[in-house]
N, C-alpha and C positions, 0 to 999 in steps of 0.2 A: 497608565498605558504600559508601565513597564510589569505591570501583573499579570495585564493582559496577554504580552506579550509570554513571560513565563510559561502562564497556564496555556498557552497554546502549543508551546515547544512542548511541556510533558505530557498532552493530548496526544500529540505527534508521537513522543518516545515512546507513551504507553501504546498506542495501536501496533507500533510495532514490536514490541514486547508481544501482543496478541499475535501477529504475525509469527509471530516466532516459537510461540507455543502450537502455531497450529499445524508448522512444518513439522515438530517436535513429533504433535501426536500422529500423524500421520506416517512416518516412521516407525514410532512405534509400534502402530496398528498393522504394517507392515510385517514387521518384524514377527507380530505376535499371530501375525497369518501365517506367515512361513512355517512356524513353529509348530500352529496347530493342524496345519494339512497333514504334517509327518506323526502326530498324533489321531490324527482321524477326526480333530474339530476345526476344522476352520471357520474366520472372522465371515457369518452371514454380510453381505453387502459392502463389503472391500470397496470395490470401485463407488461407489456413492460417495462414499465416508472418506475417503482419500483424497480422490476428487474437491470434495470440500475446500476438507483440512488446505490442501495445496492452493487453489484457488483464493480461499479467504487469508491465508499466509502469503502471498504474493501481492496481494491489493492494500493488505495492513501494511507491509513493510515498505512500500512502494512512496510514501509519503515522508519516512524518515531519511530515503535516497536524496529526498528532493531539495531538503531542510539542513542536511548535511555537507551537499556538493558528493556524494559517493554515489551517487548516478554515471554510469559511463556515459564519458564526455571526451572532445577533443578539445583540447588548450592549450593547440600549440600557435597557433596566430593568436589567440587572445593574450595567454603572457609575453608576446614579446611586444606587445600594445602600451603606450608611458598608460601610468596610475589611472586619471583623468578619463580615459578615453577605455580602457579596460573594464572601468567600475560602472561604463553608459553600455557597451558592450554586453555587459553581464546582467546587468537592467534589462536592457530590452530583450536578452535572454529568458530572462524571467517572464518578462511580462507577455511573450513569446508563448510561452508553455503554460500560465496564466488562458489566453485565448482556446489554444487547443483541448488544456482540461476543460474549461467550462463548455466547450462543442462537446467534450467527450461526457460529461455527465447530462448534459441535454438528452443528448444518444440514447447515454446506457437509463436514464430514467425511465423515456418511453418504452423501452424497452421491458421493464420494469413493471410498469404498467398493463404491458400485453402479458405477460406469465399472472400477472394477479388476475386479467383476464380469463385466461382459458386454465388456471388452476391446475398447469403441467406437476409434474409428477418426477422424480427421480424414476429408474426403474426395477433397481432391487429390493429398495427401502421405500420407496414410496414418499422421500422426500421432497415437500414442496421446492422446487425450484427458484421461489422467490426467493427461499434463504441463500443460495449462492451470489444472488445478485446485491442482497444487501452490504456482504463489505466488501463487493465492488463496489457500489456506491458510496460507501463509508471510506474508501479508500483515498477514491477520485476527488472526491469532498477535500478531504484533508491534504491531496495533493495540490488542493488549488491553493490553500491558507499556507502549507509550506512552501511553496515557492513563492508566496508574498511576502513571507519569511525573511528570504532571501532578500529584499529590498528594503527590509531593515537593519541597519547595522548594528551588531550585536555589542553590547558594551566592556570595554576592555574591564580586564581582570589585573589584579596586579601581583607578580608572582610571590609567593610567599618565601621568605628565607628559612 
């Protein structure tokens, strides 16, 4: 169980590691639009390919907020809550947002299935639109197991001298 549970936390870190490259590249491609307007080339389909980047860096990252507690939250009546009643609190928090991800991938699936339907299109590029919705999907997915996360308690470490 305790592998399991590993390999799900670095599932988590790594999506967001992807996340994180895809803010990166979109930046960069940014950048490198900038660059080429004032040289007379600029980046063919900017807005697709940004769009993306951002989009799938926002849904990737979105699962390590959850797994973390770095999700903006207010906790100012929950810490002044004894231990006990804090730790049911934050449970049914979880299990809270548990419900609403699983409504929200229900959602965003069918949805998912109407763009594999009608086989939309970016508009510069001509890229399929289902690839945007996949890490949404992939996001939502792994927001529901991190916040399950959360209702496991992680095992203490013992500090090293």
């Amino acid at each position: 169980m305790r592998r399991l549970l590993g390999a799900l936390r670095m599932l988590v870190t790594a999506a967001a590691v992807l996340g994180v490259l895809g803010y990166a590249a979109a930046a960069l491609l940014t950048v490198g639009d900038v660059i080429g307007r004032q040289i007379g080339t600029p980046i063919p389909g900017m807005v697709d390919l940004v769009q993306l980047f951002v989009l799938g860096g926002a849904w990737l990252v979105i699962p390590y907020a959850f797994m973390t507690g770095a999700h903006v939250g207010v906790d100012l009546v929950v810490d002044m809550l004894p231990g006990s009643v804090e730790r049911g609190a934050r449970a049914v928090a979880s299990l809270a947002a548990v419900a609403l991800l699983g409504l929200m991938l229900m959602e965003c699936y069918k949805a998912f299935q109407m763009q594999i339907l009608f086989g939309d299109k970016s508009q510069q590029l001509g890229i399929p639109i289902l690839y945007y919705w996949v890490p949404l999907l992939i996001g939502v997915g792994l927001s529901i197991l991190a916040a399950l996360l959360t209702l496991v308690p992680r095992p203490r470490t013992e500090a090293v001298e």
